[in-house]
N, C-alpha and C positions, 0 to 999 in steps of 0.2 A: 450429194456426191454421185456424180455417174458412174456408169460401168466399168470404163477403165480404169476407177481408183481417183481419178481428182477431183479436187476439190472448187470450190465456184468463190471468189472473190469481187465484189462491189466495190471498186474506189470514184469516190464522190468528189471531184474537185467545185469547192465552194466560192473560189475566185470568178471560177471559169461560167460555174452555172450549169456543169457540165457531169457524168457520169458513162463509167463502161464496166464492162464485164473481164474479168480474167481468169483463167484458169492457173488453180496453185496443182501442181506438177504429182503426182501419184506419191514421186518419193521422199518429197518434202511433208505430204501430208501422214508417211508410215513413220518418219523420220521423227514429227512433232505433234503426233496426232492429231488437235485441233486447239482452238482456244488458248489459254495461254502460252503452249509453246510455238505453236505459229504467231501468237501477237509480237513474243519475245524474238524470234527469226527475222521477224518482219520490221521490227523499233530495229533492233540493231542494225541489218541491213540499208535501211532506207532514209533513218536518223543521226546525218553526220554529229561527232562528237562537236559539243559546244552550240548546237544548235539553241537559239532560246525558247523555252520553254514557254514562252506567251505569244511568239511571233507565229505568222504562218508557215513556215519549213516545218514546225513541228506534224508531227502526223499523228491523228486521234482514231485508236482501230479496235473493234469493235469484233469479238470472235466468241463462235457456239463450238460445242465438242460432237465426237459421235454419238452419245449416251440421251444431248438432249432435245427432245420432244418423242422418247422411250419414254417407257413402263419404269425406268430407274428410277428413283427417289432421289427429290432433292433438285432438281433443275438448277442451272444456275449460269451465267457469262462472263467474262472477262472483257474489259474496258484498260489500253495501254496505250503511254507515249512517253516521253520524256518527260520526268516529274517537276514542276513549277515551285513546288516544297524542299525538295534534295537536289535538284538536278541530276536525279539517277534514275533509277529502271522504275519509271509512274508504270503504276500496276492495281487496278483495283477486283474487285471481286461480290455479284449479285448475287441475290437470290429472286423467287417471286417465280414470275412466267415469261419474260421478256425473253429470256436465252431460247425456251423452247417455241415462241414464237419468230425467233429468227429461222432458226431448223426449219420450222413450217416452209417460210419462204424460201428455204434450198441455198439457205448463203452460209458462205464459215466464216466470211468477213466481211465486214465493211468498214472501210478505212474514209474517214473525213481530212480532206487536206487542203491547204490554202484557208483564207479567211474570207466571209460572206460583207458585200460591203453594207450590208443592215441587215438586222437581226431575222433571223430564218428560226424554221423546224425541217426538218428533211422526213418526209412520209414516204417507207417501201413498203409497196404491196407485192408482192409476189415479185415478177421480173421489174413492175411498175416502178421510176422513180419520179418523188416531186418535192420540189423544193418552194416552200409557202412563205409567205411573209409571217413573220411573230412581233412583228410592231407591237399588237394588240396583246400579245404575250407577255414582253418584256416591263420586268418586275413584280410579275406574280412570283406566288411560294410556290413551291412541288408541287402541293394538294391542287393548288388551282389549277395549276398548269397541266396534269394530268387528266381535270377532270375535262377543261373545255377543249382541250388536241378532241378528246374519244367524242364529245357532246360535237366538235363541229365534222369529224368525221363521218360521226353517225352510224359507228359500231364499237356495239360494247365488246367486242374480243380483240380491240386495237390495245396493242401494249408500247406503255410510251415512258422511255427513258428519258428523265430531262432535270436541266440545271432551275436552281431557283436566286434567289437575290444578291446572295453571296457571293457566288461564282461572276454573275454580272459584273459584279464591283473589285474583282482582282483579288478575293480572298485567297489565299494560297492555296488553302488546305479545302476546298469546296468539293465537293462529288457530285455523282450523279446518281439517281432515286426514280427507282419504280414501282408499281404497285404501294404508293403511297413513300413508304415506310423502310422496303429495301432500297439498300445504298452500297453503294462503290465509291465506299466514303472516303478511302485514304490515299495517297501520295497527289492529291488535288486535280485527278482527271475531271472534275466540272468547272478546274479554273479553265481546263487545258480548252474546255468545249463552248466554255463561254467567252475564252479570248478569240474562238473564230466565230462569234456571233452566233451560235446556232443556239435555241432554245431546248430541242429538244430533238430525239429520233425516235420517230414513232413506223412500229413497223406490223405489219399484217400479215399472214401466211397459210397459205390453203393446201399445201399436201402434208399428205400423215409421214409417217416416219416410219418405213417397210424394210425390218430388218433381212438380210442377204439369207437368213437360215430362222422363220417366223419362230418354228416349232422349238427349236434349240435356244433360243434368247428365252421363249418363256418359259421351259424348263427351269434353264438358269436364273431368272428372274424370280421363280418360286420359291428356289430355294435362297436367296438375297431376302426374301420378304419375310421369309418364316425365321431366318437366323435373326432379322433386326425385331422382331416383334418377341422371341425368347431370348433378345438380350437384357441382362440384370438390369440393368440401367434405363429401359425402356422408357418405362413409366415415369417416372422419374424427369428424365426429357422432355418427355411429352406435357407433363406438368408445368414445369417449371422453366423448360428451355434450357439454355445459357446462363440463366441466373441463377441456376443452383450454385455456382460457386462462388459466388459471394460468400454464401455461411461456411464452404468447404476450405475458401482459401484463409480467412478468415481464423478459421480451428487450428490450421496449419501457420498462422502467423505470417502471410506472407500477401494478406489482400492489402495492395497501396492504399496506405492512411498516413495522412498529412504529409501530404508530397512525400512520399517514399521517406519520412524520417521513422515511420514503424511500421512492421506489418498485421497491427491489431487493432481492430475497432471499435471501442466498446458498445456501440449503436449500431450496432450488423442487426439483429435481430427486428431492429423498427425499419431498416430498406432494405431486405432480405429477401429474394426470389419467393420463399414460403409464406411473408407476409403480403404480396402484388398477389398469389395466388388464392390467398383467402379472404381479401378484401375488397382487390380489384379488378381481378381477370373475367371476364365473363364468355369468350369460349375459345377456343384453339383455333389456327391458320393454319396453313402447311403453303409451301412449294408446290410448284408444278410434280403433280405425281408422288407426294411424299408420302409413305408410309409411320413417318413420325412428325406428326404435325406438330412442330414446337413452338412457332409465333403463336403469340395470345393476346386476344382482345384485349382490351379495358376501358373501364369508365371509373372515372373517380367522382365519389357518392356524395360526396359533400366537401364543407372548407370554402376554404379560398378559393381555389380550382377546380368545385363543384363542376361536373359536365364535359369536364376534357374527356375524351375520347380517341383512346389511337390502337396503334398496335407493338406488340414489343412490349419493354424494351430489352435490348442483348446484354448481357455481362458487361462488358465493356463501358457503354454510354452508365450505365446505373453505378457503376463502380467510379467513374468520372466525377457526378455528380453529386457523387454521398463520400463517400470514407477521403477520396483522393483531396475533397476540398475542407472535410469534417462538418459537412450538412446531413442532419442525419432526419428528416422534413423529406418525407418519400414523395409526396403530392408535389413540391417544388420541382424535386429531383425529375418526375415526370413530365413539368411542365417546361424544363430548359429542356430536356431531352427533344419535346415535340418540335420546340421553336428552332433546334438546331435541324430538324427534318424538314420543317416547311422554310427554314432558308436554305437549305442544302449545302450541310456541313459536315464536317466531323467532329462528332461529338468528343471523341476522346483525345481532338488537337484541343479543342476548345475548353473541356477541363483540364489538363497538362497546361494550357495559358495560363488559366487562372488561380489554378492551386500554385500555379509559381511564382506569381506576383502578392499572393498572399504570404509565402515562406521568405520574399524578397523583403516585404513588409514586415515582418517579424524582424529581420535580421537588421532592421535598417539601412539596408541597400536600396531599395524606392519605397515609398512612404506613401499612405493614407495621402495627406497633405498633397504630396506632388501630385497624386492619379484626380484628384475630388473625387473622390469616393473613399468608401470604409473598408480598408481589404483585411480587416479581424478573420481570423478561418470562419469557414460555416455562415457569412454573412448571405442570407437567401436574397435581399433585395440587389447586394452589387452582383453575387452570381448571374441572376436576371437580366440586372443591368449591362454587365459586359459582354451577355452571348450577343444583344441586340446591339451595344457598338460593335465587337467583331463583325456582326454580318453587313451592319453601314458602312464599315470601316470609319468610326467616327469616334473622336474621344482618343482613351487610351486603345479601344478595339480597333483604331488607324496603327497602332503598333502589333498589335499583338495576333494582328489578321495576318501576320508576314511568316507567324510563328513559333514555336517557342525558341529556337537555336538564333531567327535571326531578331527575335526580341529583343533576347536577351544578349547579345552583340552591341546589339545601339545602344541600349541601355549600360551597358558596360559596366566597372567598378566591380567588378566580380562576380556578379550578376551571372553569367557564362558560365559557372561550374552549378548553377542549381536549374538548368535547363535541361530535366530530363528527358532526353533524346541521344538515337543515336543514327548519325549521318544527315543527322536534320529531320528526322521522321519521331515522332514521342513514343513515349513508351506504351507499354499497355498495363493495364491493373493485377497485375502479380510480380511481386517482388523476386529480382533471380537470381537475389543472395542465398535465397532458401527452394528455388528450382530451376538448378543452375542447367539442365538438360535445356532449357526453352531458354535459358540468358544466353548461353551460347548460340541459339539461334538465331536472338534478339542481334546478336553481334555479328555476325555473318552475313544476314540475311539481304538482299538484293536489292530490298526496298528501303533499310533502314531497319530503326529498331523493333520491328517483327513480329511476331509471334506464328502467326499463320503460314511460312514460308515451310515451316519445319514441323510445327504442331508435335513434341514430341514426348506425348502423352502418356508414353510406356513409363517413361521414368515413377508416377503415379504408382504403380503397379504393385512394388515394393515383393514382388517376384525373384529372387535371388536367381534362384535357378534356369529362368526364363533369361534372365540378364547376363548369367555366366553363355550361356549358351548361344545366344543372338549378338552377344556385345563386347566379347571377352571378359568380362570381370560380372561380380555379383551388383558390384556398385552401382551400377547403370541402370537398376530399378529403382535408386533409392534417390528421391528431390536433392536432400539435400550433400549428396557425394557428389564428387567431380570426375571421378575418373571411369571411362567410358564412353563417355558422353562427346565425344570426336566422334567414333564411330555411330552412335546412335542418331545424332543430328545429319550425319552422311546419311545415311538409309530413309529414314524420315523426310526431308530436302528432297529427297528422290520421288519418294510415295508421294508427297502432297504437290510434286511439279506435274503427276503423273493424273493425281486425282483434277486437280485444276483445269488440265486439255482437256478429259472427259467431259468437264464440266459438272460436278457433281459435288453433294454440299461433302464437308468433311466430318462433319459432327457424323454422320453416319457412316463415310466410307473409310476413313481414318480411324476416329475418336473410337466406335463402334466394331471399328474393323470388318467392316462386311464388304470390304475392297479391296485385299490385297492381290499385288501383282497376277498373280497367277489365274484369278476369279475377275479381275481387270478384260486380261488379256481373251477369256474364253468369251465374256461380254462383247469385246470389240471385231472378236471375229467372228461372232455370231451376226453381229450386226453391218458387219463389212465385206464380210467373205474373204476374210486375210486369215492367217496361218500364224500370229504371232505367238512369242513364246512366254514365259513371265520372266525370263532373263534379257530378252529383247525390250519388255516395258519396262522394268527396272532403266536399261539403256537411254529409251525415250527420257526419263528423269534425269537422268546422268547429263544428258546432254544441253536440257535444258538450263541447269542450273551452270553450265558450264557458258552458254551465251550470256548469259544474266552476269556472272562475274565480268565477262569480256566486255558488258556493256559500262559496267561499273570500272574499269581498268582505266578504259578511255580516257574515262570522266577524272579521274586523279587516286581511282582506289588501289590501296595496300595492305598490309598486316596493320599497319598505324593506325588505319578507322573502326578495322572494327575492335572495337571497346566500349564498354558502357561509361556513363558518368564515372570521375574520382569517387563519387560515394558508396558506390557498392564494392569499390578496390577495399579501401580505407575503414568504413566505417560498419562496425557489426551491428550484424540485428538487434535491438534492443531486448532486455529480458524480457519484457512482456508479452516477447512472441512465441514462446513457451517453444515447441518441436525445433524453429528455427533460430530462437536467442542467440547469438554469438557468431553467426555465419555470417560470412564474406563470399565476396565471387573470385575464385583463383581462376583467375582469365589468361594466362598466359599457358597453362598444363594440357588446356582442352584446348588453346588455340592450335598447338605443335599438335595433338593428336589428331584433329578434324583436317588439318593441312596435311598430314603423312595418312589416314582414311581416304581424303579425295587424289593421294598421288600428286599433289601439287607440292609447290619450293615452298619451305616454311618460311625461309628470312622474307620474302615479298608475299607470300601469301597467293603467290598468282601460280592459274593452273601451268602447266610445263609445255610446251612447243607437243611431243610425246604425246600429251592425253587430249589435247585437239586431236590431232592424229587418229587416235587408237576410236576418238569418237565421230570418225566421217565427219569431222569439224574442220577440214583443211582451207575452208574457203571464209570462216572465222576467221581462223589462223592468219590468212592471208591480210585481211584487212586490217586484223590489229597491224601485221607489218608496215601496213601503207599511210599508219598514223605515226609512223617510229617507235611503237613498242617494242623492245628489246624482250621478247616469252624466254624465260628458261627452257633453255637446250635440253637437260639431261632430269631425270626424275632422282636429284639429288637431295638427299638430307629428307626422304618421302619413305615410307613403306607401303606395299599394298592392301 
């Protein structure tokens, strides 16, 4: 970023063959500080509604924050366009080193537009752009594909974001993968990059990153380092990553087993984050600059799968592939995981397919018989089998590559109400009949059914007083109470829209809390020479999530969508989930309160003509107009 505040934008037209520079404006970049809320400014503004998602109008943008290629922990980038999965707000999220080697090269964006008429990689170096052929590319996995971009560049410090066989093939739900292993795995931004032929972005960067006030950042930077290092939960982390909660959610009856029909495992304890650490891990990763190194090696020592090798895995893909499908065969579980890395996928579309087609099979709504194959729960060889037709799209994985919402559409017969999803994006592995603070996230949330939009982790806490005080009720610390929880997902929404632009992981600035607003803001202006307030970054969050809904209005969205599956309306947790037995999601109490928390109309769910306004969003505002959206005029039936 220059002196005067703006920001440096790359848009790469892949039609043309062509590239230029452009400057983003000082006060669009105080306005959305970087990365995702500039990617979000930018999708809406320049991605008419209806656009298709495979065609070339779509625009694939590529955004670093102030924070990365700092001393902050946790690195991380943002990858956005029109999602190919929902047709809503496609939005993904890295980790590794690629974000802070964009920083290197002094860009906050790079936008890929048009479509290349054969397959490419786009290589920035510094100001340098080149556009290579990937002929010789095309059809390798991740792994390959990273290792020969760096081997033919002929530096090992080139960091290469790139699609693998998947995404080539039209899978919906495909991402994009760097440093092996990190992915920007969801709402299918590597279909988005492989419908315009490119292989990969590979980029290089040779200035350091000189904050506006050296001495002040690393004051403040000290103290960020020493709060994360005496947090409780440190070690912990560090250990075990993201998978410690398998056995946590697990206790609490709420880690997805057998397709969300319970939230209890009996086999938690044999794919257990505790068990990968005492068997398999052999040493910790970190992010660029992280002070809590929570990726972990591994080799698996013997079996079937002797000799695999990777890194990871997160909660999520491990919970996919064990309790969600009831495989409880950890070495397997690791082995679909890999194979959904080197085709470059998402892993937690791809168990949501198959745990559904198994419960489909149960119910005799599609059958063993129809698919040829065994879909018994827990079967390892079809598991195996269908991640490698998903990624061919061949088989029944030519269906189930579209999905689980539009799977289960074609497939019809009722089929449609066991596709858990919500707005067409899957669920994720905690059940939010029993932490209804993150269901109601799940439901709201911009991308579909969510988790990470809101992350809102307090409810865990079990802090009464903390709850009364932050949330109006006590209830608002507790999983499994509802009421509060409008306001608490409002603040949350705001923090992780906030932590996101920074570019920065959440497990630490969130989860950890070694980022709130206020410790944000004296970061940014250290680093910028800005003067912001932490009621001005709060704003930044405000605003963002406020383009996000507008982009989703567009698109068809209302109160109507967000909702989870009929099953967590209707049907209570089974007894055997002991803390959560009997819960449901009362989705209608938190919807009215999160809609009168953001000031918006409850009966549409959309924000008010007003709070564009109030958020220097007039020029939103305006465009919704020029689509015929009719914004609520008055902030009726809303409190503040």
């Amino acid at each position: 970023m220059n002196n005067r505040g703006a920001g440096r934008l790359l848009r790469i037209n892949l039609t043309l063959g062509e590239h230029r520079e452009e400057e983003i404006a000082p006060g669009i970049m105080r306005k959305f500080l970087g990365s995702r809320g500039l990617n979000m400014y930018r999708i809406f503004r320049e991605i008419p509604a209806g656009t298709d998602p495979m065609g070339p109008a779509n625009k694939l943008v590529f955004g670093c924050g102030p924070l990365n290629g700092t001393l902050f922990p946790g690195s991380r980038y943002n990858v956005s366009a029109r999602s190919p999965q929902t047709g809503l707000v496609g939005d993904s999220n890295a980790g590794g080193f690629f974000g802070a080697e964009m920083r290197f090269a002094v860009w906050d964006q790079i936008i890929l537009e048009g479509k290349a008429s054969e397959p490419v990689y786009v290589f920035v170096e510094d100001d340098r752009v080149q556009i290579r052929s990937a002929e010789h590319l095309w059809g390798l996995d991740t792994y390959d594909t990273q290792r020969r971009i760096v081997e033919e560049i002929g530096d090992p410090d080139v960091q290469v974001a790139s699609i693998g066989p998947a995404a080539e093939r039209g899978v919906r739900f495909a991402g994009i993968f760097n440093n092996l292993v990190r992915a920007a795995a969801r709402t299918g931004m590597g279909t988005v990059m492989g419908a315009k032929n490119v292989k990969a972005l590979a980029i290089r960067g040779h200035q350091p990153v000189v904050p506006a006030d050296p001495k002040r950042f690393r004051t403040l930077m000290q103290e960020v380092d020493r709060y994360i290092y005496d947090h409780p939960e440190y070690e912990s982390r560090r250990l075990l990553g993201t998978t410690r909660l398998l056995t946590s959610l697990n206790a609490m009856g709420i880690l997805v087993t057998r397709h969300h029909t319970t939230g209890h495992f009996s086999a938690a304890e044999r794919v257990s984050g505790e068990r990968l650490a005492r068997e398999f891990n052999t040493k910790n990763r970190a992010c660029a600059a992280c002070t809590a190194p929570c990726s972990r090696r591994y080799v698996i020592p013997g079996g079937e799968y002797a000799g695999l090798r990777s890194e990871g895995p997160e909660f999520e893909p491990l919970g996919a592939f064990t309790s969600r499908v009831m495989n409880d065969d950890l070495p397997l579980a690791l082995e679909a995981i890999d194979r959904c890395n080197r085709y470059g996928m998402d892993a937690l579309a791809v168990g949501e397919a198959i745990s559904m087609m198994m419960e489909l099979n149960e119910r005799g709504i599609f059958t063993s018989e129809e698919a040829g194959l065994d879909l018994t729960w827990g079967n390892g060889d079809t598991i195996l089998s269908l991640v490698d037709d998903i990624a061919s799209r061949e088989n029944l994985g030519a269906l189930l590559s579209e999905g689980a919402a539009r799977a289960a559409a074609k497939i019809g017969r009722g089929a449609e109400a066991y596709a858990m999803h919500i707005k067409g994006l899957e669920l994720i592995q905690a059940d939010p009949r029993g932490l209804k603070g993150y269901g109601l996230g799940f439901c709201v949330a911009s991308r579909g059914g969510d988790h990470l939009r809101a992350e809102p982790f307090f409810e865990l806490s079990e802090d009464a007083a903390e709850g009364k005080r932050r949330f109006g009720t006590e209830k608002a610390a507790f999983p499994g109470e509802f009421e509060g929880k409008g306001r608490l997902v409002r603040y949350f929404e705001n923090w992780c829209a906030v932590i996101d632009s920074l570019n920065v992981c959440k497990n630490t600035a969130v989860c950890m809390e070694a980022l709130p607003f206020a410790q944000a803001a004296k970061l940014v202006n250290a680093v910028r020479g800005w003067d912001m307030t932490a009621d001005e970054m709060e704003l930044v969050g405000e605003r963002i999530i406020h383009i996000e809904r507008a982009f989703c209005m567009r698109e068809g969205i209302d109160r109507s969508h967000d909702r989870p599956p009929r099953r967590f309306l209707e049907e209570p947790l089974p007894d055997e989930c002991g803390p959560s037995a009997g819960l449901i999601f009362e989705l209608e109490p938190m919807l009215d309160e999160y809609y009168s928390a953001r000031q918006w109309d409850i009966e549409s769910g959309w924000p008010t003509r007003a709070r564009f306004m109030a958020l220097g969003l007039e020029e939103i505002a305006a465009d919704l107009d020029a689509v015929g959206l009719n914004l609520p005029r008055e902030d009726t039936k809303t409190d503040a």
